[in-house]
N, C-alpha and C positions, 0 to 999 in steps of 0.2 A: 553501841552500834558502830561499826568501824567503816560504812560506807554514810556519807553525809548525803539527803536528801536533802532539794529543794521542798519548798512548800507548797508551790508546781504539782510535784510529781507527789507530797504527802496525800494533798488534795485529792490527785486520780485513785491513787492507791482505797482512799477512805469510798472513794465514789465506785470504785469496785466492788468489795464489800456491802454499801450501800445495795446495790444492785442485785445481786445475790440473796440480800436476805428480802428485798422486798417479790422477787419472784418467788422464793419461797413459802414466803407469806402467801402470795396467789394461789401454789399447790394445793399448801394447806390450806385454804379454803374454800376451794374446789372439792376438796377429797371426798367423797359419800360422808367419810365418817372424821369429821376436822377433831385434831388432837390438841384439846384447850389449851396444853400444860408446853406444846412445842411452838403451838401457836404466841404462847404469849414471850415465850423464850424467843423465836425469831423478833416478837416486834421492839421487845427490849436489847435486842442486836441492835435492832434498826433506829431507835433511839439514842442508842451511845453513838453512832456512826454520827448524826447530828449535831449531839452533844460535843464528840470530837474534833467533827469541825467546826464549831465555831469556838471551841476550848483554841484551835490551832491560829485561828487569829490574830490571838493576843497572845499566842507561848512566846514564853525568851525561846534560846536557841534547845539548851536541853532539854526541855517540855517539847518541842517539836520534835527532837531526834527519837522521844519515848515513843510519838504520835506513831512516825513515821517506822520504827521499829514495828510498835504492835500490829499494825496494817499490813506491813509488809510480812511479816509471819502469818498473818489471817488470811490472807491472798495467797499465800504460798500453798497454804493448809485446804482454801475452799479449791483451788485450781487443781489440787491432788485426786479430789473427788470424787 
């Protein structure tokens, strides 16, 4: 990644994403007809998003820059939508 992230701005980035899949999650569960198989793909989203932050915690610097890369592409990707 050629622009360096704070952990700050990893954090928001993840809590983006975050957000996204758990409204998601609502859709799909609202839906007359809830789709098991996207349903459980959103919640395993929403899982890692946890996972990652508290992976970011304790990363050295390049385990953070990976964080902050993958966030930052998934934000870029959900925001195209």
């Amino acid at each position: 990644m050629s622009e360096h992230l704070s952990r700050e701005d990893t954090e928001q980035l993840i809590q983006v994403v975050n957000t996204w899949y758990a409204g998601q999650i609502m859709k799909e569960r609202r839906a007359d007809r809830p789709d098991p198989e996207r349903l459980k793909a959103l919640q395993d989203g929403l899982a890692a998003c946890a996972a990652d932050r508290k992976a970011l915690n304790s990363a050295g610097p390049q385990e953070a820059d990976e964080i902050a890369a993958r966030y930052a592409a998934r934000a870029k990707e959900l925001d195209g939508q």
